[in-house]
C-alpha positions in Angstrom: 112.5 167.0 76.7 112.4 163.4 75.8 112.3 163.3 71.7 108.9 161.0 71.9 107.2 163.6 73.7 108.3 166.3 71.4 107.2 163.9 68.3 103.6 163.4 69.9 103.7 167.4 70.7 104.6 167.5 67.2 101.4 165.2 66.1 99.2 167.3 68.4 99.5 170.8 67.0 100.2 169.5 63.5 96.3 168.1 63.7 95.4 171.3 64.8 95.8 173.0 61.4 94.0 170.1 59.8 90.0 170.7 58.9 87.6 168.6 61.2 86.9 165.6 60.0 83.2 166.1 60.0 82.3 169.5 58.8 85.3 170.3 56.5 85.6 173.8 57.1 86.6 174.7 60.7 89.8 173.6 62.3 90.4 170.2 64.5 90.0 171.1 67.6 89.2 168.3 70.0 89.6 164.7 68.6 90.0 165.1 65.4 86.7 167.5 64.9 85.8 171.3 65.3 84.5 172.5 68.5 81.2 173.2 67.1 80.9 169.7 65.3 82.2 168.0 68.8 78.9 170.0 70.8 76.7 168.8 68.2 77.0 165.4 68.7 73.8 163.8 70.2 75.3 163.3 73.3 74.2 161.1 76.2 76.8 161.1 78.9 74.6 158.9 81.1 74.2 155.5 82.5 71.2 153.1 81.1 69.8 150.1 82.3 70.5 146.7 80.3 69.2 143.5 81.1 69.7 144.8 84.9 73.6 145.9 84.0 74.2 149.8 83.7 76.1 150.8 81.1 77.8 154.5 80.3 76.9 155.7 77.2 78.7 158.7 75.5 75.9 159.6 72.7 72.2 158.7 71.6 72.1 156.1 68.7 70.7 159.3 66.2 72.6 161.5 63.4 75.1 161.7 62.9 76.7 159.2 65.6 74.9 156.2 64.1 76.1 157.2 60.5 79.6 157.6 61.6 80.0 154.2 63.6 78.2 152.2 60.8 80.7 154.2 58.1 83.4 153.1 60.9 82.4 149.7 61.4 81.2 148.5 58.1 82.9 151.1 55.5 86.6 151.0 56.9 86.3 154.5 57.4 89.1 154.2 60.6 90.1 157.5 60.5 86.9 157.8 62.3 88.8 156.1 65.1 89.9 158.8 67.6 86.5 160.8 67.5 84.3 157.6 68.3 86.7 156.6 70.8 87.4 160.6 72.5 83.5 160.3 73.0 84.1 157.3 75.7 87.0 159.2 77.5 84.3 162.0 78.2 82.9 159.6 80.4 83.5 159.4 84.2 85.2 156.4 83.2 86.0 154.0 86.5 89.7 152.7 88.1 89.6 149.5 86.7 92.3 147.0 86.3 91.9 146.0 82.5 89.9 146.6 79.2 87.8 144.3 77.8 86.6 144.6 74.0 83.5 143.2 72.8 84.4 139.9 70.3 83.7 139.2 67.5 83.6 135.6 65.4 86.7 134.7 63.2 84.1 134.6 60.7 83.1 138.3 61.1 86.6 139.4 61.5 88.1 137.7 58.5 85.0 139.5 56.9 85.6 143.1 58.3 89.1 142.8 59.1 89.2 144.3 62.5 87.2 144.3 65.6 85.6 148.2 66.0 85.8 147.4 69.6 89.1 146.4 70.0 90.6 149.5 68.2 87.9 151.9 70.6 89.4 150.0 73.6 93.1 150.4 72.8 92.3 154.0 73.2 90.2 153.7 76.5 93.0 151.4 78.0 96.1 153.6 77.1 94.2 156.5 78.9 93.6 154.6 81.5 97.0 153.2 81.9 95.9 149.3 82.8 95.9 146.8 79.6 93.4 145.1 77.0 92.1 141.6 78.3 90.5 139.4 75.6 90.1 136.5 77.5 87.0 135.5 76.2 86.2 134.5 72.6 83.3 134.4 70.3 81.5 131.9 68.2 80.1 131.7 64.9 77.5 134.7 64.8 74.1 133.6 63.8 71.5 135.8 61.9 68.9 136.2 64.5 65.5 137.2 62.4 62.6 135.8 63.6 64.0 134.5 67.0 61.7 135.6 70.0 63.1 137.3 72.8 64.2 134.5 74.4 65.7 132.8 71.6 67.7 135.3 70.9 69.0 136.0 74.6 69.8 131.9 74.5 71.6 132.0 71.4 73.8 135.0 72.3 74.8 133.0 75.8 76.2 129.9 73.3 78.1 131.9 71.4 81.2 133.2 74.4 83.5 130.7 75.2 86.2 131.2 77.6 90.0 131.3 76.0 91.9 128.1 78.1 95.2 129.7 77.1 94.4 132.9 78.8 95.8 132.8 82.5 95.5 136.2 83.4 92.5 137.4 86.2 91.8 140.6 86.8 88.7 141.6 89.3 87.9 144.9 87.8 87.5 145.3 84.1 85.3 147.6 81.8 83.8 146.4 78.8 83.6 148.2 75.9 81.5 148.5 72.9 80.4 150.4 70.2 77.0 150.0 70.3 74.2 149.1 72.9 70.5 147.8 72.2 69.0 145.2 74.2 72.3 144.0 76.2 72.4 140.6 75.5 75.8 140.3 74.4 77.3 142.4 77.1 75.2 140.5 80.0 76.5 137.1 78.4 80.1 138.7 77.9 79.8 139.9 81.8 78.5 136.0 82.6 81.9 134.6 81.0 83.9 137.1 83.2 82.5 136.3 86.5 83.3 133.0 85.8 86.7 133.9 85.4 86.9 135.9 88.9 85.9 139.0 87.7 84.6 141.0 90.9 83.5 144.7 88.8 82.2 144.6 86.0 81.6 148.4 84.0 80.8 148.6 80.2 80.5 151.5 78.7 79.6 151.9 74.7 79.6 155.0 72.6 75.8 154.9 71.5 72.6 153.9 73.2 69.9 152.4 70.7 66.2 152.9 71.9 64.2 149.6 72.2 
């Protein structure tokens, strides 16, 4: 047996005497939690409508998933990484060609430093065998309280710009994201893809927010 498989055997039963991340007491047992903590998740596991795009969602936006994505994306909590991503690969997940991450500003990532959605779709794209695209790139986020509706759908569309240096097409990608609410920015991130050839377009995100 190849010695990289017997290294990530290795990894795989070693996290299976660690405690679940979540609960502390039982063993892990599936992504980096207990099995009882894993069923008690708020799941979803369906497909809602956004701004006429359907999305997958793994979980409701309710305890604990919203505590644990804000505690990942805010708190640097990333060892919260391979739960909030084994919730997307429970999805029927389509064939697709290549992953696309939701951006972020440079602003927001100097601030943060990481992009939560990158990291969930590293995880999504090595299951999936195909490659992360990012051949779109974000503007300057602006604080949008007090914008109408409208407003606020306008000012997301301004802030995606295609990347010139980017060459690569691909015609079926899946956009991923941690968290969905109205769909603004994945209907203006699915804009800037068609533009760019892009035949299929899936997203999938790991919570659903009510409106």
């Amino acid at each position: 047996m190849p010695m990289f498989k017997l290294i990530q055997q290795g990894k795989h039963w070693l996290g299976k005497l660690q405690p679940c991340q979540l609960c502390h007491h039982d063993y892990q047992a599936i992504h980096s939690v207990c099995q009882d903590c894993w069923q008690q998740l708020p799941w979803a596991c369906q497909t809602v409508q956004r701004q006429e795009i359907p999305v997958q969602i793994a979980c409701h936006y309710a305890y604990p998933m919203d505590r644990l994505i804000q505690l990942f994306k805010y708190e640097q909590k990333l060892y919260l990484e391979n739960l909030l991503a084994g919730t997307l690969l429970s999805l029927n997940l389509p064939k697709v060609s290549a992953v696309v991450p939701m951006p972020i500003s440079t602003e927001k990532l100097v601030q943060r430093g990481y992009n939560q959605s990158l990291l969930l779709a590293k995880h999504v794209a090595r299951h999936l065998n195909v490659p992360v695209w990012q051949p779109i790139t974000r503007l300057k986020q602006h604080s949008q309280k007090g914008l109408c509706r409208l407003e606020r759908i306008e000012d997301i569309d301004t802030q995606f710009q295609m990347n010139t240096s980017s060459k690569l097409r691909y015609r079926k990608v899946l956009i991923i994201d941690d968290v969905i609410t109205t769909g603004s920015s994945i209907r203006a991130l699915s804009q800037k893809l068609e533009e760019l050839g892009c035949q299929q377009i899936n997203a999938a995100c790991v919570a659903g927010a009510k409106l």
